[in-house]
C-alpha positions as CSV (number, residue, x, y, z in Angstrom):
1,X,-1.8,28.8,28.0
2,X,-1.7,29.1,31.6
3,X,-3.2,26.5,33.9
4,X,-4.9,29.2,36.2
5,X,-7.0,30.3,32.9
6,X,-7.6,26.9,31.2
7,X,-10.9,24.9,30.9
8,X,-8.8,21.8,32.9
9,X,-10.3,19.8,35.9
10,X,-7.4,17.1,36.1
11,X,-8.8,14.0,38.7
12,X,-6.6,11.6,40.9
13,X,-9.0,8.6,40.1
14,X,-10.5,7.4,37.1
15,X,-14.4,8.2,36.8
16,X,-17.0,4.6,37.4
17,X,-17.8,5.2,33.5
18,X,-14.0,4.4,32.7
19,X,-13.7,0.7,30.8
20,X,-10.3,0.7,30.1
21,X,-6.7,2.7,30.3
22,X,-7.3,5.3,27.6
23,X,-10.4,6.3,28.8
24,X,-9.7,6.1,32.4
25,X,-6.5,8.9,31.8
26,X,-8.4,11.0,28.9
27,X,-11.1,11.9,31.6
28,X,-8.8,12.0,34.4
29,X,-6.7,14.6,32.4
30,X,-9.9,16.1,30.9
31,X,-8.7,15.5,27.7
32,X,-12.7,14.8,26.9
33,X,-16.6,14.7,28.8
34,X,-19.0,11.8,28.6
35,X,-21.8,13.4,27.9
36,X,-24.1,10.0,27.1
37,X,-23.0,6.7,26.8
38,X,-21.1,6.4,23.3
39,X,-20.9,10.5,22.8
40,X,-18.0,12.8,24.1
41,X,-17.0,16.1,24.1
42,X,-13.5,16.7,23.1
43,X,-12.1,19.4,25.9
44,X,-9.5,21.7,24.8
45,X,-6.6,18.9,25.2
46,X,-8.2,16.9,23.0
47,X,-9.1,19.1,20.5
48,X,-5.6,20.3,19.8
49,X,-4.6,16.5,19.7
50,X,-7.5,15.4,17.5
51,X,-6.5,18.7,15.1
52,X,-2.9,17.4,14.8
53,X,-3.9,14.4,13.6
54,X,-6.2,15.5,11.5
55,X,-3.5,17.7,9.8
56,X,-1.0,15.0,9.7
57,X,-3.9,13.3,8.2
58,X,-4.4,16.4,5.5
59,X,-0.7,16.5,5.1
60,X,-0.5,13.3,3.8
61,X,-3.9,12.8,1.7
62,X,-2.7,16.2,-0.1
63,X,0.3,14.4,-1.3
64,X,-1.5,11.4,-2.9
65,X,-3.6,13.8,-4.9
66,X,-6.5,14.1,-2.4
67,X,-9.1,17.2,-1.9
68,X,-10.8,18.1,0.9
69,X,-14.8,18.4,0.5
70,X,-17.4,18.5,3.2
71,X,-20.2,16.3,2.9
72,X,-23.6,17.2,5.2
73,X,-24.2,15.0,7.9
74,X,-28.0,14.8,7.1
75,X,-28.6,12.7,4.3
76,X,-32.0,11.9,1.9
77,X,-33.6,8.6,2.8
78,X,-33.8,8.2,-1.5
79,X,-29.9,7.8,-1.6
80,X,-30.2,5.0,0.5
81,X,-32.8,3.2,-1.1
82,X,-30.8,3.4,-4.8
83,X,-28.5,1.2,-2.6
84,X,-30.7,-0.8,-0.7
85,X,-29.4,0.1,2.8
86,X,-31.9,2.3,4.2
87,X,-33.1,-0.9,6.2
88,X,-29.8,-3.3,6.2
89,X,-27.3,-1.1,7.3
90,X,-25.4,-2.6,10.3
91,X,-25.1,-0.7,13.3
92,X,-28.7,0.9,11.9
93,X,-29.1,4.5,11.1
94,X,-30.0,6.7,13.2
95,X,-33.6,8.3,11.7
96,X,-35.5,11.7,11.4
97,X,-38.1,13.1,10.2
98,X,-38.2,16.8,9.2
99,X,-41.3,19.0,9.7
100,X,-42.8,17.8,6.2
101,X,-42.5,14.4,7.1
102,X,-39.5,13.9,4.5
103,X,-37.3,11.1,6.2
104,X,-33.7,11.7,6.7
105,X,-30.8,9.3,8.3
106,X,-27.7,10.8,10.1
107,X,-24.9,9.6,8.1
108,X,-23.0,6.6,9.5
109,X,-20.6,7.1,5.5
110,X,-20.9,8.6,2.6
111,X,-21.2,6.7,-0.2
112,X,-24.4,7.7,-1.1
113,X,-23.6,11.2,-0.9
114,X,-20.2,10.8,-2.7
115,X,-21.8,8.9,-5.7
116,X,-25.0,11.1,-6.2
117,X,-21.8,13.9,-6.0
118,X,-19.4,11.9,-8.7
119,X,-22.8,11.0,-10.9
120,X,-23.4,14.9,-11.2
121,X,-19.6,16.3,-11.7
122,X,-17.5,13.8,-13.9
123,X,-18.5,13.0,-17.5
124,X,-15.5,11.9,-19.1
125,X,-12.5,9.3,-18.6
126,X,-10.0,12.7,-18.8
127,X,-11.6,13.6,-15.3
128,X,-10.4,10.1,-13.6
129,X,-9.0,9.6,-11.5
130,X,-10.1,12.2,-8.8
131,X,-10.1,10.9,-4.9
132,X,-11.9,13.3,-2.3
133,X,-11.8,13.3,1.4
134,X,-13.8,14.7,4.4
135,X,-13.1,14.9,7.8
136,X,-16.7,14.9,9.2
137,X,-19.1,13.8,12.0
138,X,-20.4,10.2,11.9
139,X,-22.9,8.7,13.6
140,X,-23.6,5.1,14.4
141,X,-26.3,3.7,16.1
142,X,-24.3,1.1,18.4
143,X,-26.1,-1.6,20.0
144,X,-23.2,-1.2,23.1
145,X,-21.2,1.5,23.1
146,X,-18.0,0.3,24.6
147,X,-14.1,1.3,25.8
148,X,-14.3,4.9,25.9
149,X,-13.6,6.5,22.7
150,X,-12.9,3.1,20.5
151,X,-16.3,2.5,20.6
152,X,-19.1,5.3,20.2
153,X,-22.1,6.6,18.6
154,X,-20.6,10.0,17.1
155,X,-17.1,10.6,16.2
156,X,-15.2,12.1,14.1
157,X,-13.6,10.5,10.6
158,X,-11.4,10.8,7.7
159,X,-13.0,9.2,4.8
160,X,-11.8,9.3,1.2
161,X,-12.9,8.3,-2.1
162,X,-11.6,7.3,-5.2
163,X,-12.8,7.0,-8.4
164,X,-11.4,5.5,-11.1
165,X,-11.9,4.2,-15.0
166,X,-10.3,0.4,-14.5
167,X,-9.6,-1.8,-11.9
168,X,-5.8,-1.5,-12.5
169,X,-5.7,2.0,-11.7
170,X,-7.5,1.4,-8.6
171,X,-5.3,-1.6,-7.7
172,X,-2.2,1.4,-7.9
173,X,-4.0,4.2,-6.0
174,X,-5.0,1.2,-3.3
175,X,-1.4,0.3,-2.6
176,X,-0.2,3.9,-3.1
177,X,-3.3,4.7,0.3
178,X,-1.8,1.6,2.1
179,X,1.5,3.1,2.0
180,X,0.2,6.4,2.6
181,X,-1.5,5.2,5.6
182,X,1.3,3.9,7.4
183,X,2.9,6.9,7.1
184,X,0.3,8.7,8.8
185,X,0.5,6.5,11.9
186,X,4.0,6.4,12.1
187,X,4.2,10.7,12.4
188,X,1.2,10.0,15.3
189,X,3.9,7.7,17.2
190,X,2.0,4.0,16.5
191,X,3.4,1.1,14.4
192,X,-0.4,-0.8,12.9
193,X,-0.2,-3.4,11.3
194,X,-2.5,-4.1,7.6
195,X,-4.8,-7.2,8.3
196,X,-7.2,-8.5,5.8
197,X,-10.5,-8.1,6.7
198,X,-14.4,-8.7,6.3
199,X,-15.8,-5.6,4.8
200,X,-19.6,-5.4,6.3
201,X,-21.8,-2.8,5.7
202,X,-19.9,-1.2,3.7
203,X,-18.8,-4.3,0.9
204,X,-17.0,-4.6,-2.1
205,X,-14.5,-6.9,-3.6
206,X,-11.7,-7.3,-0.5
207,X,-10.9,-4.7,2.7
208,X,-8.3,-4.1,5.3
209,X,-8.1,-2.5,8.5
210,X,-5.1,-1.1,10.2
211,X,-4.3,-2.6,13.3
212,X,-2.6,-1.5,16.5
213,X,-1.3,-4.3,18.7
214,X,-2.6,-4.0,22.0
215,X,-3.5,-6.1,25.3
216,X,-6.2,-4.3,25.6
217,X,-7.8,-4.4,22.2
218,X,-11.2,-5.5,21.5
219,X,-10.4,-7.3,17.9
220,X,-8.4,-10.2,18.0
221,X,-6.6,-11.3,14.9
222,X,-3.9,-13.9,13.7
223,X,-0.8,-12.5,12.7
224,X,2.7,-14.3,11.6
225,X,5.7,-14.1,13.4
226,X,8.0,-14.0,10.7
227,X,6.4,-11.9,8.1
228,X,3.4,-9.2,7.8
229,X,0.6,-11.4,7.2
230,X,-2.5,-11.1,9.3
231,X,-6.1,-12.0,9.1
232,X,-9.1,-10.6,11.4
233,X,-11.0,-13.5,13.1
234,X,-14.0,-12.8,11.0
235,X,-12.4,-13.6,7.9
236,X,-11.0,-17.3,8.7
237,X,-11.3,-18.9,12.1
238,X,-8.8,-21.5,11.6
239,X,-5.6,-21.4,10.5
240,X,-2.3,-23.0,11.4
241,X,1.1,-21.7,9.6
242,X,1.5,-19.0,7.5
243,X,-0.1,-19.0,4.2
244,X,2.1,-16.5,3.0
245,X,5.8,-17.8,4.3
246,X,4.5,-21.2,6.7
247,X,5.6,-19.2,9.4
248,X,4.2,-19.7,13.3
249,X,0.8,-18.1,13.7
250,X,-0.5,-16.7,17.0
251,X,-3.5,-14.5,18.0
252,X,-3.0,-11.3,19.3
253,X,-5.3,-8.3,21.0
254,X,-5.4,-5.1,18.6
255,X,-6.9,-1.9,18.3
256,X,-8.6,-0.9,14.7
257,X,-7.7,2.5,13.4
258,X,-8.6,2.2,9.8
259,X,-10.9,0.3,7.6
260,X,-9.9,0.5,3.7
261,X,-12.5,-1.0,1.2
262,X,-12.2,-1.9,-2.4
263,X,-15.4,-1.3,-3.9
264,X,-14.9,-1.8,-7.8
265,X,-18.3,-0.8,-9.5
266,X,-20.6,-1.6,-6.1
267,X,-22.4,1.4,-5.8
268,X,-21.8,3.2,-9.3
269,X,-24.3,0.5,-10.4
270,X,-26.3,0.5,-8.0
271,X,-27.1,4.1,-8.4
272,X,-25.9,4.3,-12.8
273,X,-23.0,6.7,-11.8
274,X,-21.2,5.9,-15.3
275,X,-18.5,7.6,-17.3
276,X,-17.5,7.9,-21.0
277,X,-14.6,5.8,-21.6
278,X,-12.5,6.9,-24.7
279,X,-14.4,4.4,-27.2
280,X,-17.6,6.5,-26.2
281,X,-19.0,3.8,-24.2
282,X,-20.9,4.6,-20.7
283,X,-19.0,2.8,-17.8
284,X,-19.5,2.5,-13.9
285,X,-17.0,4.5,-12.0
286,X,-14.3,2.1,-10.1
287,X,-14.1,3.0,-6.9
288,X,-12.3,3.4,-3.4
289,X,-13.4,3.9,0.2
290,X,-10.7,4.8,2.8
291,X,-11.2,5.5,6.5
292,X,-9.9,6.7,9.5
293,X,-11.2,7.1,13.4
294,X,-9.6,9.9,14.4
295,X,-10.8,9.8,18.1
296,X,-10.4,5.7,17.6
297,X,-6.8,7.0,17.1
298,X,-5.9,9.1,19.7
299,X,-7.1,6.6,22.0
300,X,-5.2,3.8,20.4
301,X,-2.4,6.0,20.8
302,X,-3.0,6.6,24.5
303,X,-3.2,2.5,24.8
304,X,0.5,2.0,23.1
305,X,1.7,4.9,25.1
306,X,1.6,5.5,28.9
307,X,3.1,4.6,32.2
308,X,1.9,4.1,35.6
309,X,1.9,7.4,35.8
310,X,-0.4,9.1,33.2
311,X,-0.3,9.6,29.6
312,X,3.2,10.0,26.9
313,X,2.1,11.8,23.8
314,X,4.3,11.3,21.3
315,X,5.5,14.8,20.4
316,X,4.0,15.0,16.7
317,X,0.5,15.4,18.7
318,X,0.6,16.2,21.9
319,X,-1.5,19.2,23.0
320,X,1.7,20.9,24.4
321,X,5.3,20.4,23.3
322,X,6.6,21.6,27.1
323,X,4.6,22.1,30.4
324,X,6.4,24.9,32.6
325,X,6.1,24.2,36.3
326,X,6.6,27.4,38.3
327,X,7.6,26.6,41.9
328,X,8.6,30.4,42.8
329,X,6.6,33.2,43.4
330,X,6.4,34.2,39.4
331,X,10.1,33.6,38.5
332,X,9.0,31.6,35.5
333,X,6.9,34.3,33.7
334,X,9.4,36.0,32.7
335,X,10.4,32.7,30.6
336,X,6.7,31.7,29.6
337,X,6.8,35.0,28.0
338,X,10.1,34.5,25.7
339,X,8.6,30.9,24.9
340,X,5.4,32.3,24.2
341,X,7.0,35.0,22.0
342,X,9.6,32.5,20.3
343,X,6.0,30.7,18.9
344,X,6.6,27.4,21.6
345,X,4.1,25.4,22.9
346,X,4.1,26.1,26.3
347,X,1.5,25.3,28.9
348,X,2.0,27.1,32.2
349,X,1.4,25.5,35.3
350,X,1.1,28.8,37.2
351,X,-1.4,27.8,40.0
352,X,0.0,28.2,43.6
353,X,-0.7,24.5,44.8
354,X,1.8,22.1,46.0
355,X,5.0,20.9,43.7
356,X,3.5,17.3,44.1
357,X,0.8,18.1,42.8
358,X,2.2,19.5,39.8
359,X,4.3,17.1,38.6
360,X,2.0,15.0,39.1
361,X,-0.7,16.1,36.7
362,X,2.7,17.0,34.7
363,X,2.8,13.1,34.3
364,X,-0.9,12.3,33.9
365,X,-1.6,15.3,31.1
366,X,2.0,13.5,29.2
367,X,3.3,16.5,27.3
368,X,7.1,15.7,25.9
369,X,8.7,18.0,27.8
370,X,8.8,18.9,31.8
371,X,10.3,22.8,32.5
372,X,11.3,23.8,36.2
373,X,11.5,26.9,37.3
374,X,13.0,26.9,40.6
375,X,14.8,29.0,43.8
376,X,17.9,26.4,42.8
377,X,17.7,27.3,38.9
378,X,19.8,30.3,37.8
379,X,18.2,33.1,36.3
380,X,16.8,32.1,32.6
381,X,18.2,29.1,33.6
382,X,15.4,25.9,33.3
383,X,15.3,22.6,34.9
384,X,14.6,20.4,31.9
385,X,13.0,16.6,31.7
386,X,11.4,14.6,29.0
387,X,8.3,12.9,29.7
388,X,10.4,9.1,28.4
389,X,13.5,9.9,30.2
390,X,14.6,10.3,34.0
391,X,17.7,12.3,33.7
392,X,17.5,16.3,34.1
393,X,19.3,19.1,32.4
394,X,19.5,22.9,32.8
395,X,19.2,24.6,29.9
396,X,19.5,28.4,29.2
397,X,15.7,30.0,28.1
398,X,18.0,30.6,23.8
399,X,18.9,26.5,24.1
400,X,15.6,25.6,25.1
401,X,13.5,27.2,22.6
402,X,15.9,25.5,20.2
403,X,15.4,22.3,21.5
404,X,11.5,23.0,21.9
405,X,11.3,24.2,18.2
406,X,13.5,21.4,16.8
């Protein structure tokens, strides 16, 4: 992509609506738009980061034996009232009537939908378990939309359910999603911590959210200093050592990413979503409810990683692996073309501005890699610098795609 073409309005201060660090250099490096307090538009940068994580995310549900459905947004005011949460959900719903006067709710989850789905399709204990995931538009009617993107009204999520015959088999695919889930948020670049947590609107039996140590977070939790135990606020509001080791306990900012729930037979009663077990006896699915923000994320990601500077994608999901500073009179398209051609991810910076200026929104935008092309390099020759390091190397155009394709 070349800058000259791009939809990219880069800014040198952070816009009044900015409440903190990751929203202040997403809008600055129009990675997204406000449109209205708690809804954005994800601009072309962070689209291509939000779809990397969303197929990291893929990736690794795929491998624990989940399948990818899509779920409609809309969803039947009778649902909710099998389960009683047309008028207790917490944020509320956001409510519509169609032109018959049929009311409808935009869906803040699924479980309705997933159940009334399950109740329909699976008969028999040989179909269990079966765990299926969305990545879809969700919509929740905030009193105070706050902190950019960790906070707001619609956003996109990752959610997954499991269903199950027994408790025990849901105990396995629980630790099995746990283990899954770090995973995912080690290939985005972040190190989250599990914390036991209070499970809301959604309920069940016990829950955990994912946490990412941050100053800047809004949740606050206790976590030990000399093992991985950790506890949201709301769950206990007092608590002195380590119930797990008697280790030193201290409070720390974080920033959630995920919200697991084990739900057990909640809603299959609710709504007499049942299976036959091999005796022949009707029984309430066990379920599982898994979730992730994936705009939540990226911005979590922006908290953990950036300088003074701008932003320092980790290169799993940055928008570009390299961003190609030309400081010539077109000396560097010659080499934007072989990158281009040898399938690297290349962003152009081909606009004829000064050099300050373009290393400068080379630092903000945070792409792994910095390429120079200048009257001092050699022919095919590239100035090379990674956005986490201050040395610079030359490298030949054959070495750098290597190193870019790596």
């Amino acid at each position: 992509m070349r800058y000259s073409k791009s939809f990219i309005k880069t800014f040198k201060e952070a816009p009044r609506e900015a409440e903190n660090i990751s929203s202040a250099l997403l809008l600055r490096g129009s990675f997204i738009d406000q449109e209205m307090s708690g809804v954005y538009t994800l601009l072309p940068l962070g689209w291509r980061v939000a779809d990397k994580i969303s197929d990291i995310i893929r990736d690794e549900m795929n491998e624990i034996g989940g399948q990818e459905i899509l779920m409609p947004a809309m969803q039947p005011r009778e649902l909710w009232e099998e389960t009683s949460r047309w008028d207790k959900m917490d944020p509320p719903l956001f409510k519509l009537k169609d032109r018959h006067e049929k009311d409808f709710a935009l869906g803040s989850t699924h479980e309705e939908v997933i159940v009334d789905l399950a109740r329909d399709r699976i008969s028999s204990y040989k179909e269990l378990p079966q765990i299926l995931y969305q990545i879809q538009t969700k919509f929740r009617n905030e009193q105070r939309s706050t902190g950019g993107l960790l906070r707001t009204r619609e956003f996109l999520m990752k959610d997954a359910y499991s269903f199950h015959r027994d408790e025990g088999e849901l105990d396995a695919y629980y630790q099995k999603v746990i283990q899954t889930y770090h995973k995912i948020f080690k290939r985005c670049g972040v190190e989250a911590r599990l914390v036991k947590a209070h499970s809301g609107s959604i309920g069940g039996k016990r829950s955990n959210e994912f946490m990412i140590l941050s100053e800047t977070g809004e949740s606050k939790i206790f976590i030990c200093g000399a093992c991985d135990w950790a506890v949201t606020l709301e769950v206990t509001t007092d608590v002195k050592t380590c119930p797990g080791c008697g280790g030193q306990i201290k409070v720390a900012n974080a920033i959630e990413v995920a919200h697991i729930f084990y739900l057990g037979d909640l809603y299959s009663k609710k709504m007499k979503a049942t299976f036959t077990d091999e005796d022949g006896r009707q029984k309430p699915f066990i379920m599982g409810c898994y979730g992730i923000g994936i705009p939540r994320l990226m911005a979590a990601i922006v908290e953990a990683n950036h300088d003074e500077n701008g932003i320092i994608w980790p290169e799993t999901i940055a928008p570009y692996k390299a961003y190609l500073v030309d400081l010539t009179e077109g000396k560097a398209d010659k080499i934007y073309e072989e990158l281009l051609k040898a399938k690297a991810e290349v962003f152009y910076d081909d606009r004829e501005i000064s050099a300050g200026v373009k290393f400068a929104d080379a630092d903000l935008l945070g792409f792994p890699y910095r390429l120079v092309v200048s009257e001092k390099t050699s022919e095919g020759k590239t100035e090379v610098k990674k956005r986490t390091e201050k040395n610079l190397r030359i490298l030949a155009v054959d070495n750098l795609i290597d190193e870019l394709l790596r």
